[in-house]
C-alpha positions in Angstrom: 2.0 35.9 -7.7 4.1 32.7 -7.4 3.2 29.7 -9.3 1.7 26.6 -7.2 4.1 24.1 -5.9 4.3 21.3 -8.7 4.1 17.2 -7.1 4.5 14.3 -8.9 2.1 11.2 -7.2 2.9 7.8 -8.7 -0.6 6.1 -8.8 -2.9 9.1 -7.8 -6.2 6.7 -9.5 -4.6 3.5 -6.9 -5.6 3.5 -3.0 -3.0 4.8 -1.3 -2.2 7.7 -4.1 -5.6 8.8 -4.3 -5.8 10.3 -0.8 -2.6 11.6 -1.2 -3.4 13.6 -4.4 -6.6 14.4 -2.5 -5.0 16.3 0.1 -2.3 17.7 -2.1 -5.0 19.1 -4.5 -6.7 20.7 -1.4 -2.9 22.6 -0.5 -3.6 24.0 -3.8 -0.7 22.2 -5.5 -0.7 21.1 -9.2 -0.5 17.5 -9.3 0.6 15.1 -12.0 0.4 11.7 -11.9 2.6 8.7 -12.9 0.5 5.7 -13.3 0.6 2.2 -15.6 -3.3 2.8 -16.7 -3.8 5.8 -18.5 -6.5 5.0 -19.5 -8.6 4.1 -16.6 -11.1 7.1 -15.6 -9.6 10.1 -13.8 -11.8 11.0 -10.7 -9.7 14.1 -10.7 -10.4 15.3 -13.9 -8.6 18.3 -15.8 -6.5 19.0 -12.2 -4.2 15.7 -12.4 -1.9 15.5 -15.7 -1.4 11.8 -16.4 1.6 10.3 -17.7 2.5 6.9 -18.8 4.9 5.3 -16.6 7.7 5.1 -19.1 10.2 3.3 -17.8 11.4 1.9 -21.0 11.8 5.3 -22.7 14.3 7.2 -19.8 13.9 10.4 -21.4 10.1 10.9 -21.6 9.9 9.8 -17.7 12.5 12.4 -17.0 10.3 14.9 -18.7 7.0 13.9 -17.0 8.8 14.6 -14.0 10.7 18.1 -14.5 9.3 21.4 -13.2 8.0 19.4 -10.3 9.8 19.8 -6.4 8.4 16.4 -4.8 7.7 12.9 -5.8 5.2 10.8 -3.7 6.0 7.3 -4.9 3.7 4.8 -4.1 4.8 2.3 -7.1 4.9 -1.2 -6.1 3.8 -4.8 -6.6 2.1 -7.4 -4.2 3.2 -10.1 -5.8 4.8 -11.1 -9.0 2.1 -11.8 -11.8 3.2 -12.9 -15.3 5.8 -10.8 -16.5 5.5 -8.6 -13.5 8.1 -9.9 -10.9 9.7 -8.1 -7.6 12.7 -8.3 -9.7 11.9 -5.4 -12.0 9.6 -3.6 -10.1 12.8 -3.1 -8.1 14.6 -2.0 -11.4 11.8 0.5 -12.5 12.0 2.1 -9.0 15.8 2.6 -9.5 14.7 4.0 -12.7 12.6 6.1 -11.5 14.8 7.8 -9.0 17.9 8.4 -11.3 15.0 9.9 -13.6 14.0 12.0 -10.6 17.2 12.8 -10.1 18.3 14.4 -13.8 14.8 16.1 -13.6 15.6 18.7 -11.0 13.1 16.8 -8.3 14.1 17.8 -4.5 12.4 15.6 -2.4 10.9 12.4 -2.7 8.5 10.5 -0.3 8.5 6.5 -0.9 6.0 4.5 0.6 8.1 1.5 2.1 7.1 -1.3 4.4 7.5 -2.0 7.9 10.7 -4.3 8.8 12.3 -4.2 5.0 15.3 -6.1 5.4 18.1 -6.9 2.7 18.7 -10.4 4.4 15.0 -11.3 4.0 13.8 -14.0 1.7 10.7 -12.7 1.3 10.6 -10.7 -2.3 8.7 -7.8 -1.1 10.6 -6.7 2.0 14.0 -7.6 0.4 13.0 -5.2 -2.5 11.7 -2.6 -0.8 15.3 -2.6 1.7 17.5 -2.6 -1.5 14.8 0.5 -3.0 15.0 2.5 0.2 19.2 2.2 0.5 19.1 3.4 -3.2 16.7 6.5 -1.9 19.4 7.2 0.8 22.3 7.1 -1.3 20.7 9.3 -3.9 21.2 13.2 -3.5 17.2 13.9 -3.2 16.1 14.9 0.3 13.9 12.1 1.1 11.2 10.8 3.2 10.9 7.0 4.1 7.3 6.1 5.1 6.7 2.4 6.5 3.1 1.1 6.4 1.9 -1.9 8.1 -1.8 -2.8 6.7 -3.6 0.1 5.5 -7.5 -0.3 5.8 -10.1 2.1 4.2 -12.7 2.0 2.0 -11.4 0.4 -0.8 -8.7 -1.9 1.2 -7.7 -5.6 0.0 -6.8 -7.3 3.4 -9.8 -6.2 6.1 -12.5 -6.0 3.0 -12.0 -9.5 1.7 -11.2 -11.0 5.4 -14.9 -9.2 5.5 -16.5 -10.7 2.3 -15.4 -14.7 3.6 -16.5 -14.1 6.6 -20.0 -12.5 5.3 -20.1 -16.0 3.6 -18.1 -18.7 4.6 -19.7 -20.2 8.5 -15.9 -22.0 8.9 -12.4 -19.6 8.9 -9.3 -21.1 8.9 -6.9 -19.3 10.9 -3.1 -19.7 10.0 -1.3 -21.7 12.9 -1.3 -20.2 16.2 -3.4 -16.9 15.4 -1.3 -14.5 17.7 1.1 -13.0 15.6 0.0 -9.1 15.2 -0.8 -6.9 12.6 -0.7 -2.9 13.5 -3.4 -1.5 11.1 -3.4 2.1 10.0 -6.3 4.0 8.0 -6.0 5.1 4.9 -7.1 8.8 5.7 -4.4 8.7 8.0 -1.6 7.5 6.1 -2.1 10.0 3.5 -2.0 13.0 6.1 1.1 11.4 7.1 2.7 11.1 4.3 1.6 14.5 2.8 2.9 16.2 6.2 6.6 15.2 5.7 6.6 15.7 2.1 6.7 19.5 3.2 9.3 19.0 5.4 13.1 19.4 4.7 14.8 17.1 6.7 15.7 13.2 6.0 13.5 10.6 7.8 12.6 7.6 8.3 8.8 6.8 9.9 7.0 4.0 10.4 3.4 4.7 9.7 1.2 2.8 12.4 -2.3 2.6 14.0 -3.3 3.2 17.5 -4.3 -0.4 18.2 -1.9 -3.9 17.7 -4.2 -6.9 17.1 -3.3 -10.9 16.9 -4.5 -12.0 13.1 -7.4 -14.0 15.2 -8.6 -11.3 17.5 -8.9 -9.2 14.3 -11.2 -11.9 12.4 -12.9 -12.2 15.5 -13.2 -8.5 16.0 -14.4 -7.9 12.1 -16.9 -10.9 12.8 -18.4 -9.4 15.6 -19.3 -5.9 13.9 -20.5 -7.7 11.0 -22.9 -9.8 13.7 -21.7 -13.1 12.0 -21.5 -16.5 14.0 -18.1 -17.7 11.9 -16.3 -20.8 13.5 -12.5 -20.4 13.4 -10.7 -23.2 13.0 -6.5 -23.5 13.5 -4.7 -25.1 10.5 -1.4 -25.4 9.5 0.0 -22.6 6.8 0.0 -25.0 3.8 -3.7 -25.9 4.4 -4.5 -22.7 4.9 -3.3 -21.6 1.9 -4.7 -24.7 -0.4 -8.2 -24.1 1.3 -7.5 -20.2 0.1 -6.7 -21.8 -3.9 -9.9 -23.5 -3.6 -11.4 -20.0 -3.0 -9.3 -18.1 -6.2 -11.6 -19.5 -9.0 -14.9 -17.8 -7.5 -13.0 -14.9 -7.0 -10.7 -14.8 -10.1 -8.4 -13.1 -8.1 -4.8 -14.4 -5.8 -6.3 -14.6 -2.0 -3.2 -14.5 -0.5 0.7 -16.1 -1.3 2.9 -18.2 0.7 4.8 -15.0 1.0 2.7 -13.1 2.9 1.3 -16.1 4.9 5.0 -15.9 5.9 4.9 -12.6 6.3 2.2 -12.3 8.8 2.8 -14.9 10.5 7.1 -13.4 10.9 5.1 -10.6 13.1 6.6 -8.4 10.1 3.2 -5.8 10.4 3.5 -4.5 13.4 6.2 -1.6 14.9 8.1 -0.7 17.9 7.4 3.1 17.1 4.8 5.3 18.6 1.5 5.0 16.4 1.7 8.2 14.1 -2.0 7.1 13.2 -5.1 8.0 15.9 -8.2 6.1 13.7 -9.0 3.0 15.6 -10.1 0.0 13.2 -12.9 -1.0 15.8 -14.4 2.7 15.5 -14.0 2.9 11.6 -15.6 -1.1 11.0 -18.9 0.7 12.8 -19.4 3.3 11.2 -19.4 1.0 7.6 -20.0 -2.6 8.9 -23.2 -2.3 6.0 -20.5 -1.6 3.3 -17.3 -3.6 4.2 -16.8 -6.8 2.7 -20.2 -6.7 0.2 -18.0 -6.4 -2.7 -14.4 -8.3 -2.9 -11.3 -6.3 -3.2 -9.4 -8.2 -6.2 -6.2 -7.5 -6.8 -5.8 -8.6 -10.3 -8.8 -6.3 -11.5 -7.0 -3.2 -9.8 -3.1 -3.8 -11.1 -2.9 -6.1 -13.5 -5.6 -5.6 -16.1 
């Protein structure tokens, strides 16, 4: 009997990498995982190997990494924290591909961003355009999977736009309200993204929901499930972001950055691709409008300590 097909999953104990691994442990693959807390608990017990991330010590990444075929790579940052900047999280990607590289890996599926653009001044899509031309040039066969907002169960973005509006009567809505976000479920970006890690061929995919949404037809929407009469109320950018600081110290977490108040409001989370998703948000807030948004999603808790 042939051994089982050997994948690497970089963060299979984060959001997006845990549904992966999921689905990957239910092909009957062996999974090991690449992750900067090695410490945290492992849902997945004795069937995911953890290694350190290792990007200072080349040689032991390679070696986490060898005997495997595919690496699912869903290493990134929000936003810079600390010593954490976009800066060298673009650096430990490149890193991690030359390491992939020398360690016999064939394919590798990175989880991107919709619109990534070198000429962008916005940290996040300029590194992830600069990461994915690296993963072109390389000789693995790759996969190139571009998320807008991801929602699920444990999601920043919907829970926490969920959790102000379960307590706040007033929400400030960034300028005009109608640029769009495209949001995709988490169930079905992992399907996705486990689907085309068993194909051969190179790709680029955007990775979309069924349903576009203006940012205020989506508080409004995620309002209306959860029954709550919110008022929202236009400001400009800056003051919404200084009402959001005001927010941080109950929270002990970053609400949001200018950047991605940019971001959203650039009409950056949305596609002109078909939706490769088929959840609608509507239909999933239903079916867990008691659970969504009790508990805030912080970011800080998850990545950085």
């Amino acid at each position: 009997m042939s051994s089982p097909e050997v994948s690497v999953v970089t963060g299979a104990f984060s959001y997006t990498g845990k549904y992966i691994t999921r689905r990957l442990l239910a092909k009957g693959q062996q999974v090991r995982t690449l992750t900067g807390h090695p410490n945290n608990p492992n849902p997945f017990g004795d069937r995911v190997s953890v290694y350190p991330f290792h990007f200072d010590q080349y040689d032991e990444l390679m070696k986490s990494l060898q005997g495997a075929t595919t690496l699912y790579n869903t290493y990134w940052i929000r936003f810079a924290h600390g010593a954490v900047t976009f800066e060298q999280a673009v650096e430990n990607t490149s890193v991690l591909i030359k390491a992939a590289e020398q360690a016999g890996i064939q394919r590798i599926v990175h989880v991107s961003i919709t619109n990534p653009s070198e000429n962008s001044l916005l940290p996040y899509f300029h590194g992830k355009a600069i990461v994915e031309q690296w993963i072109k040039a390389s000789p693995l066969a790759y996969a190139i999977v571009r998320p807008t907002v991801i929602f699920g169960g444990e999601d920043i973005l919907i829970n926490n736009i969920a959790w102000l509006l379960r307590r706040f009567p007033v929400f400030p809505i960034f300028g005009s309200g109608t640029y769009r976000l495209q949001p995709l479920f988490v169930e079905d970006m992992a399907d996705l993204v486990v689907e085309v890690g068993q194909q051969h061929e190179n790709m680029v995919i955007d990775a979309v929901g069924p349903d576009i949404f203006t940012f205020e037809k989506l508080v409004r929407l995620i309002a209306r499930v959860l029954e709550r009469r919110v008022l929202t109320v236009h400001v400009p950018p800056d003051v919404g972001f200084t009402l959001a600081r005001l927010i941080e110290p109950f929270t002990a977490d970053v609400l949001i950055t200018h950047d991605e108040i940019t971001g959203l409001m650039d009409d950056l989370l949305i596609s002109q691709q078909a939706p490769t998703g088929h959840t609608h948000l509507e239909h999933w807030l239903l079916q867990n409008r008691e659970n969504v948004g009790k508990v805030y999603a912080s970011e800080l808790q998850r990545h950085y300590r």
